[in-house]
Backbone bond lengths (Angstrom), bond angles and torsions (degrees), N, CA, C in turn:
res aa  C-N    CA-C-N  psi(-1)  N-CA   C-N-CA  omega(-1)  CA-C   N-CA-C  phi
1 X - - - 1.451 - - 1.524 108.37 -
2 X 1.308 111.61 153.56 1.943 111.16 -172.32 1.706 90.21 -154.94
3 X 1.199 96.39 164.70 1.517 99.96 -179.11 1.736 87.77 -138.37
4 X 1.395 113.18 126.71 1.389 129.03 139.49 1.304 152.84 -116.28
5 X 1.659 112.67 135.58 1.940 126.88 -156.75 1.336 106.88 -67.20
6 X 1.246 155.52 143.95 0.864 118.90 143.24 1.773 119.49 -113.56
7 X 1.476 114.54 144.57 1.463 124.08 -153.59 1.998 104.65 15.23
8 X 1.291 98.98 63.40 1.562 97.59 171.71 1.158 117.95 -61.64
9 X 1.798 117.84 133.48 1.411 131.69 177.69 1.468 118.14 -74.78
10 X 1.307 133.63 -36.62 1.287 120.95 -154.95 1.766 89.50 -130.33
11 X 1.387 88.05 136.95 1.838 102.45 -175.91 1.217 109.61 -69.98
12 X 1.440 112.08 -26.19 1.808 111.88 -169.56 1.249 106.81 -65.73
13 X 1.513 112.40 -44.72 1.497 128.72 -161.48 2.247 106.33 -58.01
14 X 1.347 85.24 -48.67 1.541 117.26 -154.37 1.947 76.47 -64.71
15 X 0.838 115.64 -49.67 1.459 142.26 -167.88 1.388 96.53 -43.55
16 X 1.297 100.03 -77.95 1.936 108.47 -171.62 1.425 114.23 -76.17
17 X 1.938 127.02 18.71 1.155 118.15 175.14 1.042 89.49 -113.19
18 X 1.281 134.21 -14.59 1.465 146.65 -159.83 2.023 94.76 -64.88
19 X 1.545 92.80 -64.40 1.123 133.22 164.80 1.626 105.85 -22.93
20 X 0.953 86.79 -100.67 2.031 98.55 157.10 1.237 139.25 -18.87
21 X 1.320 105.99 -23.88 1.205 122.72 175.97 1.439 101.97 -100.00
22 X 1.440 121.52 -52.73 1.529 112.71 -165.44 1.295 103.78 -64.69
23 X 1.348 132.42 -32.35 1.831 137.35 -174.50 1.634 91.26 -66.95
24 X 1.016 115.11 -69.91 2.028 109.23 -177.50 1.158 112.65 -59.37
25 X 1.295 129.37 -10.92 1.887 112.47 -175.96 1.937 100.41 70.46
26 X 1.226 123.14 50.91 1.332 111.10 -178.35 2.031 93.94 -123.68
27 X 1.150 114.36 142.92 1.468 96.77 163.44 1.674 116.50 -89.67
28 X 1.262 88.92 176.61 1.716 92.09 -171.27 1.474 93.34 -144.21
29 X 1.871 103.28 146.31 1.438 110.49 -177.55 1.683 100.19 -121.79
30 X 1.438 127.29 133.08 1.198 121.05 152.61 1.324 120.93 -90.31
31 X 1.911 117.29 127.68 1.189 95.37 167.40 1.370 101.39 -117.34
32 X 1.532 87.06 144.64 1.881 113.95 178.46 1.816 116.13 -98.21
33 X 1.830 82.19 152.92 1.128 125.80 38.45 1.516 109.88 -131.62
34 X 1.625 106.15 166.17 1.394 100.27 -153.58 1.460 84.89 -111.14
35 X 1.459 107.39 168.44 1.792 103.51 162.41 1.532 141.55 -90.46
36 X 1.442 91.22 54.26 1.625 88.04 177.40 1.599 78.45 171.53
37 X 1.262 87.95 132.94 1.857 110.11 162.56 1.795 117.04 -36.93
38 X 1.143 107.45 131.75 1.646 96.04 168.35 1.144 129.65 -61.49
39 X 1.411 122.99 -35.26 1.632 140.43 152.49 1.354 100.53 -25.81
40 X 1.311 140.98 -27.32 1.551 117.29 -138.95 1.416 105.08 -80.64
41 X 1.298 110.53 149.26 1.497 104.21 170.27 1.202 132.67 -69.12
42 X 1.481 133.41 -2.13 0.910 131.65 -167.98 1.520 98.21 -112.68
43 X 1.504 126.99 -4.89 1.498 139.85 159.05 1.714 96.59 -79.14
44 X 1.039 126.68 -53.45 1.563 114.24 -174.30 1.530 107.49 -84.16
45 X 1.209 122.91 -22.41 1.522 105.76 158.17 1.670 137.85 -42.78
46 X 1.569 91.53 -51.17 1.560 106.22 -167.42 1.997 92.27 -88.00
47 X 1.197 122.73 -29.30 1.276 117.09 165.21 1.629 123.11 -69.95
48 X 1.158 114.97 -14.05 1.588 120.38 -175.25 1.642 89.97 36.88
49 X 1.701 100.76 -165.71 1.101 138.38 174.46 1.685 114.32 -36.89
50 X 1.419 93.73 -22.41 2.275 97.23 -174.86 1.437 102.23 -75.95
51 X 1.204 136.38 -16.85 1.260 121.89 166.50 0.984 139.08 -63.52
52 X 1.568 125.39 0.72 1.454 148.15 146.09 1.341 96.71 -64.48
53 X 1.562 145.81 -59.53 1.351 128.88 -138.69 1.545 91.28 -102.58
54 X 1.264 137.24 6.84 1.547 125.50 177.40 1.326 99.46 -94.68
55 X 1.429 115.15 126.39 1.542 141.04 126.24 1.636 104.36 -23.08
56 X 1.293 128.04 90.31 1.506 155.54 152.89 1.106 138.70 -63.92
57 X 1.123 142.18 82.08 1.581 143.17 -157.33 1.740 89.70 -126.40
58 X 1.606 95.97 131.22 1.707 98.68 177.24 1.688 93.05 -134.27
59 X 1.419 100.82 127.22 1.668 112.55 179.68 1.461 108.49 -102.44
60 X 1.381 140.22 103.67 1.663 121.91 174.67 0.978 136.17 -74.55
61 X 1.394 111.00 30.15 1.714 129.84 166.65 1.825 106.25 179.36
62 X 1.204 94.58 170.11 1.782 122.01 -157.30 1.635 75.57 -72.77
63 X 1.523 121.12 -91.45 1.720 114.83 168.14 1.454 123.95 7.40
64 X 1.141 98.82 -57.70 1.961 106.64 -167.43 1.818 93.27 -75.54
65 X 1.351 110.38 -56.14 1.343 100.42 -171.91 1.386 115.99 -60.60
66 X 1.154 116.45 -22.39 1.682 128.59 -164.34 1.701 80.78 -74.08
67 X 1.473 130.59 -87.86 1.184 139.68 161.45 1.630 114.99 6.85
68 X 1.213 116.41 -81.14 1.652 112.06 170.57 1.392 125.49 -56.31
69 X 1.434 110.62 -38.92 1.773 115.95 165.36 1.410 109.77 -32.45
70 X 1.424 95.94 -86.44 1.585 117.22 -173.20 1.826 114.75 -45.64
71 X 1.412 113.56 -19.05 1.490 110.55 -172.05 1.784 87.38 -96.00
72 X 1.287 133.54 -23.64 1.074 119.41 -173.09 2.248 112.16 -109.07
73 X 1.603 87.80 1.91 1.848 85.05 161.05 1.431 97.55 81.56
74 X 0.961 129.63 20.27 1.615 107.34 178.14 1.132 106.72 -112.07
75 X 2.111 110.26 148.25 1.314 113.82 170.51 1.557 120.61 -61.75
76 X 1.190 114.61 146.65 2.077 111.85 152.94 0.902 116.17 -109.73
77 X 1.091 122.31 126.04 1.797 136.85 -178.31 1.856 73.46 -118.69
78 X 1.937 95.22 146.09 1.309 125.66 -156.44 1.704 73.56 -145.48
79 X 1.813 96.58 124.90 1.682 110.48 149.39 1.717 112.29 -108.03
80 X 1.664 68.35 124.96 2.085 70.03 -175.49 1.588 101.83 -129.46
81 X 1.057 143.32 153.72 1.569 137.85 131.70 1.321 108.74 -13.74
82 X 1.402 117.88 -40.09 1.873 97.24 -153.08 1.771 100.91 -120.57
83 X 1.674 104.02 44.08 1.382 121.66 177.71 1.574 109.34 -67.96
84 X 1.008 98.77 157.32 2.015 119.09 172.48 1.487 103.78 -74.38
85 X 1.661 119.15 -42.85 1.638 95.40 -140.36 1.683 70.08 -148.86
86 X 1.474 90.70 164.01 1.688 104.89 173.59 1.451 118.94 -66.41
87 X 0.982 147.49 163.28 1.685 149.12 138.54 1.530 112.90 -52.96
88 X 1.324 126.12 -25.58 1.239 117.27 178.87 1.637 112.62 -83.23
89 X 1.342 117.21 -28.82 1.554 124.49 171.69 1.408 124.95 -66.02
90 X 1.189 117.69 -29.31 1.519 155.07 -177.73 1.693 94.51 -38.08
91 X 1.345 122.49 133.77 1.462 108.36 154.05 1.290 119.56 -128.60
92 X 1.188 107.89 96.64 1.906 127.24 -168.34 1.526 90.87 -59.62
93 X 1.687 80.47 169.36 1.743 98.86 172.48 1.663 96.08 -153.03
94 X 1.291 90.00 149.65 1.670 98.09 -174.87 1.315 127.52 -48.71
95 X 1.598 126.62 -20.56 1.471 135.57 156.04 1.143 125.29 -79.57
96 X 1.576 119.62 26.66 1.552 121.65 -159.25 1.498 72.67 -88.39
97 X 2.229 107.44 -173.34 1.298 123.21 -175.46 1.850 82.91 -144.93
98 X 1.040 118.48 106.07 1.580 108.76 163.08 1.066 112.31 -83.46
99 X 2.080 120.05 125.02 1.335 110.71 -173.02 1.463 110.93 -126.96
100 X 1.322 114.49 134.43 1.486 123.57 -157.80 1.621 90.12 -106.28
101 X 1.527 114.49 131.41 1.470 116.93 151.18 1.418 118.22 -64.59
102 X 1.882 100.15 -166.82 1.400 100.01 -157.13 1.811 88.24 -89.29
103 X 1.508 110.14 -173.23 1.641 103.24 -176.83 1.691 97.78 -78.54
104 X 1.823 111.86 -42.82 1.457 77.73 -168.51 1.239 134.83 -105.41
105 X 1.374 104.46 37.48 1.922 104.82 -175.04 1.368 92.73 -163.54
106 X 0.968 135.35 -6.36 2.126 131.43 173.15 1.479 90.99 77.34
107 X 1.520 95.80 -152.84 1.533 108.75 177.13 1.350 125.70 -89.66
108 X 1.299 138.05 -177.30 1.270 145.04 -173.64 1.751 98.34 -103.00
109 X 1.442 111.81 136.85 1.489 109.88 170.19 1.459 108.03 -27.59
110 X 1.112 124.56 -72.79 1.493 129.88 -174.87 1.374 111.18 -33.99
111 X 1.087 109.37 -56.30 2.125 105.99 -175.70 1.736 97.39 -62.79
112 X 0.920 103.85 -57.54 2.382 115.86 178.60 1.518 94.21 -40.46
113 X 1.193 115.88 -61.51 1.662 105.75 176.67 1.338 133.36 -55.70
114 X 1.674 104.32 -41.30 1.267 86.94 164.63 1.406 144.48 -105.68
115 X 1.218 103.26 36.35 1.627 133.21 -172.47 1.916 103.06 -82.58
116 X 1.392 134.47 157.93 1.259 127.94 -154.51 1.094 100.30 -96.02
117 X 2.118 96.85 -39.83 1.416 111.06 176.99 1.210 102.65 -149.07
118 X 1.472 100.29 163.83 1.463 111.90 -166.91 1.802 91.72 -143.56
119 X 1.677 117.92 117.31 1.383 154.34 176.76 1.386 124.40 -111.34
120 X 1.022 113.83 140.90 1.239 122.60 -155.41 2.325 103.69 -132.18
121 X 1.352 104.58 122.05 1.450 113.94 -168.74 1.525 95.07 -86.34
122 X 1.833 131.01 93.34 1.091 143.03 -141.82 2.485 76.21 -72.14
123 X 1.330 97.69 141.39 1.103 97.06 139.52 1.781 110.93 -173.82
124 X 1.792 111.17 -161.61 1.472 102.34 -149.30 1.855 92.11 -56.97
125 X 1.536 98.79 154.59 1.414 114.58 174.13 1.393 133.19 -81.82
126 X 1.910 101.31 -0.50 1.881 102.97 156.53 1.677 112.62 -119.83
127 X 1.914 102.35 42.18 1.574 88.82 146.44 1.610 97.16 -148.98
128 X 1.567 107.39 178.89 1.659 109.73 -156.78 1.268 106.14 -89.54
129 X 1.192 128.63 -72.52 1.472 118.92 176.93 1.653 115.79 -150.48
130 X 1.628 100.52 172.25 1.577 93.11 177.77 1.593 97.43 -89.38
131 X 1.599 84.15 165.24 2.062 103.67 157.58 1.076 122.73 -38.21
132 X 1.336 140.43 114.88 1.703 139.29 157.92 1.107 93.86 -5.97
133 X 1.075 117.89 -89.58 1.547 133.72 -167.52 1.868 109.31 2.05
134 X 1.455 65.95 -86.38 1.791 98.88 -174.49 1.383 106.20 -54.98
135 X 1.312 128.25 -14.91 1.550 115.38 -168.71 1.745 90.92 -116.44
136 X 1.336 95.92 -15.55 2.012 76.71 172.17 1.980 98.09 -74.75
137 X 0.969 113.62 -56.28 1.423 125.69 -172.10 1.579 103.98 -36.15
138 X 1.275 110.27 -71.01 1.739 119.49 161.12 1.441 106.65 -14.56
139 X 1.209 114.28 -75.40 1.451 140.71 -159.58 1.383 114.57 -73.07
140 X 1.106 117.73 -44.72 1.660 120.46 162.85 1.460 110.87 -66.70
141 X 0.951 130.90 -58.23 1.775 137.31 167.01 1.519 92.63 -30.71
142 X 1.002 94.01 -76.58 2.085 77.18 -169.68 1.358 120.96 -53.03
143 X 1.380 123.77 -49.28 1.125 130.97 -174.19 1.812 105.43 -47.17
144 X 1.578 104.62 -41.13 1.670 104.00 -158.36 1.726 78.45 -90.80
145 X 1.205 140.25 -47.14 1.520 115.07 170.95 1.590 114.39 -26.01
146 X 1.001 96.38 -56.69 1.683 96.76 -155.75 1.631 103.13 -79.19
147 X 1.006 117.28 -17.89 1.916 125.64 179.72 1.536 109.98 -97.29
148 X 1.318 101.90 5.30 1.790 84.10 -166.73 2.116 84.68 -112.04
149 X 1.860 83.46 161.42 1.307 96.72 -158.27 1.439 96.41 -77.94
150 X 1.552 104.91 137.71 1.644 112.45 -179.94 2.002 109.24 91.87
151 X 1.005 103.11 -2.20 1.379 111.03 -177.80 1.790 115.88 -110.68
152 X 1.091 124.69 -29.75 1.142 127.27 160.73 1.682 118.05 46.84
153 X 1.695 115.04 160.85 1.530 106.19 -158.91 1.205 96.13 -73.81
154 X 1.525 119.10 169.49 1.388 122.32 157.41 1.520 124.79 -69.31
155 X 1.382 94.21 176.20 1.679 99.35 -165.93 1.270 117.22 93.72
């Protein structure tokens, strides 16, 4: 399982998945460019010290990442607002890539298209969405439920 940013806006956010990743053992790819330097302090704040233990892959365009995907076979499932199917219906597989847009505009048709699947984190229907954060966390939890050995899909 891997989780990928795409051109993520806010360092804090990028920060605490960073985070997220080094506690699960998952790698994580940024693709750039993102808005704000990796240096920033407010990216190594919310990352503390786990940004040493994350598995780091940095792509400098949608192209390049598209490029390594496809040579290495893995699906992308894309969480967006304007998903088909729930995240809980979903049936991951341990080479999936969950890929989160940026906070303030998601992805570009082009990345949504070429995603395998596109899921949607059901919530109330008069507000817009949750935090990256919180919806990678959501979203990885299930995924590694359902991929981890002895845990099996639901249903």
């Amino acid at each position: 399982m891997q989780i990928a940013l795409f051109q993520p806006d806010i360092p804090q956010n990028t920060g605490t998945i960073l985070r997220l990743c080094a506690c699960l053992d998952v790698a994580a790819h940024i693709i750039e460019p993102a808005g704000f330097p990796v240096s920033d302090r407010h990216f190594r704040r919310a990352g503390m010290d786990y940004l040493d233990q994350v598995t780091l892959m940095r792509h400098d365009s949608w192209s390049k990442f598209e490029q390594w995907r496809n040579g290495e076979r893995h699906r992308l499932i894309l969480f967006t607002t304007k998903g088909a199917g729930s995240y809980l219906d979903y049936r991951y597989s341990a080479a999936d890539i969950l890929l989160f847009g940026r906070e303030s505009a998601g992805v570009p048709d082009e990345v949504a298209a070429a995603a395998d699947a596109r899921l949607v984190i059901p919530i109330k229907p008069s507000l817009r969405s949750l935090n990256v954060a919180m919806a990678a966390g959501m979203a990885l939890g299930e995924a590694l439920r359902q991929t981890s050995p002895g845990n099996g899909p639901r249903g």
